[in-house]
C-alpha positions, 0 to 999 in steps of 0.5 A, spaced: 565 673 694 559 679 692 559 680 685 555 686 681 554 685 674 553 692 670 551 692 663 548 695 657 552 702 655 554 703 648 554 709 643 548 713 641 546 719 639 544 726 643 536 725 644 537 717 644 536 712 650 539 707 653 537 701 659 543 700 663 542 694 668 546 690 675 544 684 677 547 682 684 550 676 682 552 672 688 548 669 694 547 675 700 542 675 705 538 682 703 540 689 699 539 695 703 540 700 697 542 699 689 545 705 685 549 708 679 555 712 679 559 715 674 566 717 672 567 721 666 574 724 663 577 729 667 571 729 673 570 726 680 565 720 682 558 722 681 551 719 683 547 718 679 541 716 682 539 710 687 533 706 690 532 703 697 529 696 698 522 699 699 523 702 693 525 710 695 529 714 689 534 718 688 535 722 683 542 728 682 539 734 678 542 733 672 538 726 671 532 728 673 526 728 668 530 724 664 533 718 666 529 713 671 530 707 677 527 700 678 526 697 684 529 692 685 526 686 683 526 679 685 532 677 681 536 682 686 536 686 680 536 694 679 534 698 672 536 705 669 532 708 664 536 713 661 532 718 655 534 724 652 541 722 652 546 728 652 553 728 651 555 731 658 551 723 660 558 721 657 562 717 662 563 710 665 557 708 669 559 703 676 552 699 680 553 700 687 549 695 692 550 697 699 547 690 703 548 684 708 551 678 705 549 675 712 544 677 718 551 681 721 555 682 715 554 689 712 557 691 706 559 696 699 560 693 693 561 695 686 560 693 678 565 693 673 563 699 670 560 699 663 561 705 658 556 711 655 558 714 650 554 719 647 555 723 640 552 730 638 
């Protein structure tokens, strides 16, 4: 029923950029939070960072200064800016939205995860 559309990954060079973006697609009552996770070969699930309804961030340490989040707009979309990309930025990047689809309904749903790659 709840569809995340994430995109805009691709292969760039270290010290480049790239915006990834996740559109809740679907209709729901209200979003609590939006974030990005990544899965990179060989290593667990990493949050990446997120941003709260009211416009809260959270970034992990290895992110910080580098890449930054949206709010989320009225769109119900959410934006990652990633700059100086490094090679260890390389995985699978997933959007996450935790929110209600009705009033009592609560709910965690997942995109189907675009691709960064980046080169040295």
């Amino acid at each position: 029923q709840v569809q995340l559309v994430d995109s805009g990954g691709g292969l760039v060079q270290a010290g480049g950029s790239l915006r990834l973006s996740c559109t809740v697609s679907t209709s729901i009552f209200s979003i609590n939070t939006m974030g990005w996770y990544r899965q990179a070969p060989r290593s667990q699930r990493e949050m990446v960072a997120s941003i709260t309804s009211d416009g809260s961030a959270y970034y992990a340490d290895s992110v910080k200064g580098r890449f930054t989040i949206s709010t989320i707009n009225a769109k119900n979309t959410t934006y990652l800016q990633m700059t100086n990309l490094k090679p260890d930025d390389t995985a699978v990047y997933y959007c996450n939205a935790d929110l209600y689809r009705t009033q009592t309904v609560r709910g965690n749903y997942w995109g189907q995860g675009t691709q960064v790659t980046v080169s040295s």
